[in-house]
N, C-alpha and C positions, 0 to 999 in steps of 0.2 A: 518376369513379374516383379516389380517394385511394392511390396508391403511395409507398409507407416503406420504403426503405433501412436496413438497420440491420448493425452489424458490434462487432466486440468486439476491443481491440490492447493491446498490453504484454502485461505478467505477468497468468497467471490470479489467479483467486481463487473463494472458494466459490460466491457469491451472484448469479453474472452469467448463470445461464441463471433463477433466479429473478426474476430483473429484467430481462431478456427477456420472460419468460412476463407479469409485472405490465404492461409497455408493451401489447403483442399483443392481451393481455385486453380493456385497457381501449379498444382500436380496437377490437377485433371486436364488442363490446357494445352499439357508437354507433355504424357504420358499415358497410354489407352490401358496398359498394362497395368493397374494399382489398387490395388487395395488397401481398404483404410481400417484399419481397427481401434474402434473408440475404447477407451478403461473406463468404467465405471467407477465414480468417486476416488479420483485421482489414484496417491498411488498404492491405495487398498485393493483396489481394480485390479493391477500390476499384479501384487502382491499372491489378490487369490483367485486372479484369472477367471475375473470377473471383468466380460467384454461382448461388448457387438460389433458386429462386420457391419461396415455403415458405406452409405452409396452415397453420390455424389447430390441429391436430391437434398438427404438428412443435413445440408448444410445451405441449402435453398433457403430466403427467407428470413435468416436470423442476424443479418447486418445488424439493427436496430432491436434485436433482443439482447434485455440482460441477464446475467446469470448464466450458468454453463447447462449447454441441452444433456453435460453429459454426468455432473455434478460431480462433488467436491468433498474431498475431509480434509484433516490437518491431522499430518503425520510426522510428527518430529523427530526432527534429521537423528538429535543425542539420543535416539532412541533404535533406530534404523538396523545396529548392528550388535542391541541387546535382545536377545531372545526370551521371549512372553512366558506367560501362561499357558500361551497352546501353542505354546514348542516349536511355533514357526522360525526360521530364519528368515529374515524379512529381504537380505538383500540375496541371498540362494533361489529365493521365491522369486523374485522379480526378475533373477535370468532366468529360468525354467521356462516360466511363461514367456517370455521372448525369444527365447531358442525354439521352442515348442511352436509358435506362429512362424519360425522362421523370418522376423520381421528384420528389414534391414534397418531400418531407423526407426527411432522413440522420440517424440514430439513433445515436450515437454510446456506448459503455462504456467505457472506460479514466480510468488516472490520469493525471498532469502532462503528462507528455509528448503524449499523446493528447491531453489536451483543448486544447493547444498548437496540434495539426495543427487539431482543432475550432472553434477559433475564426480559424485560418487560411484553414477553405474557408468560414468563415460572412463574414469578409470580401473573398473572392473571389465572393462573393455566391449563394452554395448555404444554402438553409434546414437547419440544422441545431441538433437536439436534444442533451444529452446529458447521462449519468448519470455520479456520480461512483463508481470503482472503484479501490480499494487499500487492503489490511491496513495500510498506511504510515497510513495518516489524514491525510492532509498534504496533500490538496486544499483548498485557499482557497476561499471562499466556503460552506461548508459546515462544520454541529459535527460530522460522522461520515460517514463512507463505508461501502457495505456491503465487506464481509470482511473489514471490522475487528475486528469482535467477535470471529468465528470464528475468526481468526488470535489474538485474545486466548485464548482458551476453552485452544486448543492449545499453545500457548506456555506459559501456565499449568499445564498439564498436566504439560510436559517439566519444569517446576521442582519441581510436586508429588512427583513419581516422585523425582528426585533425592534430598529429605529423605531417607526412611528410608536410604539406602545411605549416603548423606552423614554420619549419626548413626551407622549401623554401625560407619563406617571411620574415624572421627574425621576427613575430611578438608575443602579445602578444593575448592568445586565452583565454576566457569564455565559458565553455560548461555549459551550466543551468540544473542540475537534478531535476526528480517530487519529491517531499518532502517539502509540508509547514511546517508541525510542528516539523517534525526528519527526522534526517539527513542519516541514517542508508545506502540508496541509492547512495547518494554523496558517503559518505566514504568508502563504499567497490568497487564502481565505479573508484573512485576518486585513491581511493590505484591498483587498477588492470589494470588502463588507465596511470598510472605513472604522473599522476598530479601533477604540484609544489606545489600548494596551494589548500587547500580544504577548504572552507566554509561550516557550518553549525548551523541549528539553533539554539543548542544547546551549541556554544560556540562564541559569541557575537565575531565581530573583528573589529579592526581598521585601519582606510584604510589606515595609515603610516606605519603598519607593513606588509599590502599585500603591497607596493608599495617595504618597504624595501627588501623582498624576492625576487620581481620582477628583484631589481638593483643589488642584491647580484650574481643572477643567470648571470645575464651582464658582472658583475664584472669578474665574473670567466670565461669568453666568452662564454657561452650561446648564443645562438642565439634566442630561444625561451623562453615561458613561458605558462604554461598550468594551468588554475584554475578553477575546477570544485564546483560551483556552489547551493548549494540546492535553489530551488522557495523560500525558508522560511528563507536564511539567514539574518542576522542581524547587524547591528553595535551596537558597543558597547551604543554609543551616542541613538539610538534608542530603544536599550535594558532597558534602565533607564528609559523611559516614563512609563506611565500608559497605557493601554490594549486602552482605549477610545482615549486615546493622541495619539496613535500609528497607529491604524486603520485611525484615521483624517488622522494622514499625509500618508500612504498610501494613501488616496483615493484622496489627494492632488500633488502624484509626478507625476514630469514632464516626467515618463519615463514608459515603458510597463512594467519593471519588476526590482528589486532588481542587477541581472545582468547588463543592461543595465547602471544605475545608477552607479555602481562600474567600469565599463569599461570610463564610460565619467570622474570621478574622477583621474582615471590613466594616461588617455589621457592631463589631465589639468595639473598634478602635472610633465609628467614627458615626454610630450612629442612623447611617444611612441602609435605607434597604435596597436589598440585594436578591435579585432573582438568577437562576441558574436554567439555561437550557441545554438539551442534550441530544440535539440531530442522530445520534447515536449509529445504529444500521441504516440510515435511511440514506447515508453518504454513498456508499457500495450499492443502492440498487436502483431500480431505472433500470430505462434505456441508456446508452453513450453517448454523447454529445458528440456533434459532429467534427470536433476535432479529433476528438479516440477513434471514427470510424474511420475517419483519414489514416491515423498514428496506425493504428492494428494492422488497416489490412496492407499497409507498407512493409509494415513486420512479416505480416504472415505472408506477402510474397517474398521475400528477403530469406527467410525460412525455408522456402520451397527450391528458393534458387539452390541454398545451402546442400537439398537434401538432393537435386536432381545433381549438382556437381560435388556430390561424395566429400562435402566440407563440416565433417562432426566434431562434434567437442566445443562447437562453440554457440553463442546467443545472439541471437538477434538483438540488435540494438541501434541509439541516435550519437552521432561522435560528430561534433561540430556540426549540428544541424542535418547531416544527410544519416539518410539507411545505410549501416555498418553491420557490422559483427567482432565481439570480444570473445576471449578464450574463456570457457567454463572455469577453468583454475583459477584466472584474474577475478573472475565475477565471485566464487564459493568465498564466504565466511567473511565478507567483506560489505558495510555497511553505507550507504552514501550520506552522512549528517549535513545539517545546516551550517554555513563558515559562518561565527559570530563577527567576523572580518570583514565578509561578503559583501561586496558593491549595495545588493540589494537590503543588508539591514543596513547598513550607513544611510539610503536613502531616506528608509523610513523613519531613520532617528530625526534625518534631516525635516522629515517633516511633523514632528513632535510625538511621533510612537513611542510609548514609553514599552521596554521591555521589561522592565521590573527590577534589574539589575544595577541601575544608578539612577539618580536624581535629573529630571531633567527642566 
């Protein structure tokens, strides 16, 4: 008898019950003997051995659904191996429960932080699998994550819509993408919604050179201006503090978000107005676009290969365009940023993208 563990933790995204169904498949296909044990709300599930025995059926059907059939929390890793208020050991609990199922492998979904806990109980010595998931893209070892794209598709979407109103009113637009730490969403968002200016966290800007692009675009009669946004940009000015200095003054501005703040700077220096939008969740849900249904369920056979030929500890992944697999340890604690070097922002500069960072 083959028993497979599997659970889904952090943020949703579109493509995680498609990459379910891709894992599921490719056991049921090779092995009559198996059982699958779903966790409930990732790895709280685990944790307090909260689970359903699930049939080959419960993953019938959910290619094109989003969201996890099995749902989801966010369990932070710095937290994993301090003990609560109610006295749990959280990573003691999470073998019990998998000794206790006698499960031979744990199927793991999530991004950074989840694959963190994942290769923390791969070296407390539990076999475990796992897929990379986040519209961030910013898991290591891997060129793509599924609900990337479809978190692109929509993003993109939010900046198309903007044009026309944006040209209507002569003014200037902020669309805010998800991405605190990388930018990866802004700038392919950002380049395929034909954005003037893109911010991101990874390249610190100054708000005399977004303003200077703003007035360059005027200069040439423009009527508009489009600048997409990551959650996580930054100024230059703020890039130079300390991590503690910086966090202060976030939790000291006057304003809901980094957007917000750069739209009332614009407003002061130059007169023009400035509207801000906020796609916000709506990025993460849906259905997957049919490239994620493609990516996933690669993954999730990829996964199954892993689990039928006893290859743990590692993630499924894309490594020069084909279905691979990296080592958990390579992937844990390790961030995939945007190269401000990168082929692909030289292009964009090439073609007058101001990043905010210099004059252009």
């Amino acid at each position: 008898m083959l028993r497979v563990g599997i659970l889904t933790s952090g943020g949703d995204c579109q493509a995680l019950n498609a990459t379910m169904r891709g894992v599921v498949k490719g056991l049921y296909q090779n092995r009559d003997d198996l059982e699958i044990y779903g966790f409930l709300e990732g790895y709280k599930g685990l944790i307090h051995g909260n689970y359903q025995k699930m049939e080959a059926k419960d993953f019938s059907g959910i290619l094109t659904k989003g969201g996890t059939i099995l749902g989801t929390s966010r369990q932070p890793f710095k937290l994993m191996r301090v003990i609560g208020e109610d006295g749990i050991d959280k990573v003691k609990a999470m073998k019990d429960t998998y000794k206790k199922l006698k499960l031979d492998c744990l199927v793991v979904l999530g991004g950074n932080g989840t694959q963190k806990t994942a290769n923390l109980l791969s070296e407390e010595g539990l076999n475990v699998v796992s897929l990379p998931k986040t519209i961030d893209n910013d898991i290591y070892g891997t060129e793509v994550t599924f609900g990337f794209q479809s978190a692109v598709d929509i993003a993109t979407s939010a900046i198309d819509c903007i044009h026309t109103t944006a040209d209507s009113h002569g003014r200037v637009f902020i669309v805010e993408v998800m991405g605190h730490k990388v930018g990866w969403l802004t700038l392919y968002a950002g380049i395929a919604g034909g954005a003037d200016v893109i911010l991101l966290p990874e390249i610190p800007y100054d708000i005399d050179n977004v303003i200077q692009a703003i007035e360059r675009r005027k200069n040439q009669g423009k009527r508009f201006t489009i600048l997409a946004v990551a959650e996580g940009a930054i100024s230059k000015e703020d890039a130079s503090l300390s991590k503690k200095a910086y966090k202060e003054k976030v939790k000291q501005r006057a304003y809901p978000t980094v957007s917000y703040e750069i739209a009332q700077q614009i407003l002061e220096k130059t007169g023009q107005e400035v509207r801000v939008t906020v796609p916000g969740h709506t990025q993460r849900g849906g259905g997957p676009c049919a490239y994620d249904r493609v990516l996933s369920t690669r993954l999730g056979a990829k996964a199954a290969e892993m689990i039928l030929n006893k290859e743990y500890g590692y993630m499924a992944s894309v490594v020069n365009g084909e279905i691979s697999k990296t080592k958990l340890s390579q992937v844990a604690g390790t961030l995939k940023m945007v190269d401000p070097e990168s082929e692909m922002i030289k292009e964009a500069r090439l073609l007058g993208i101001s990043f905010g960072d210099k004059k252009i």
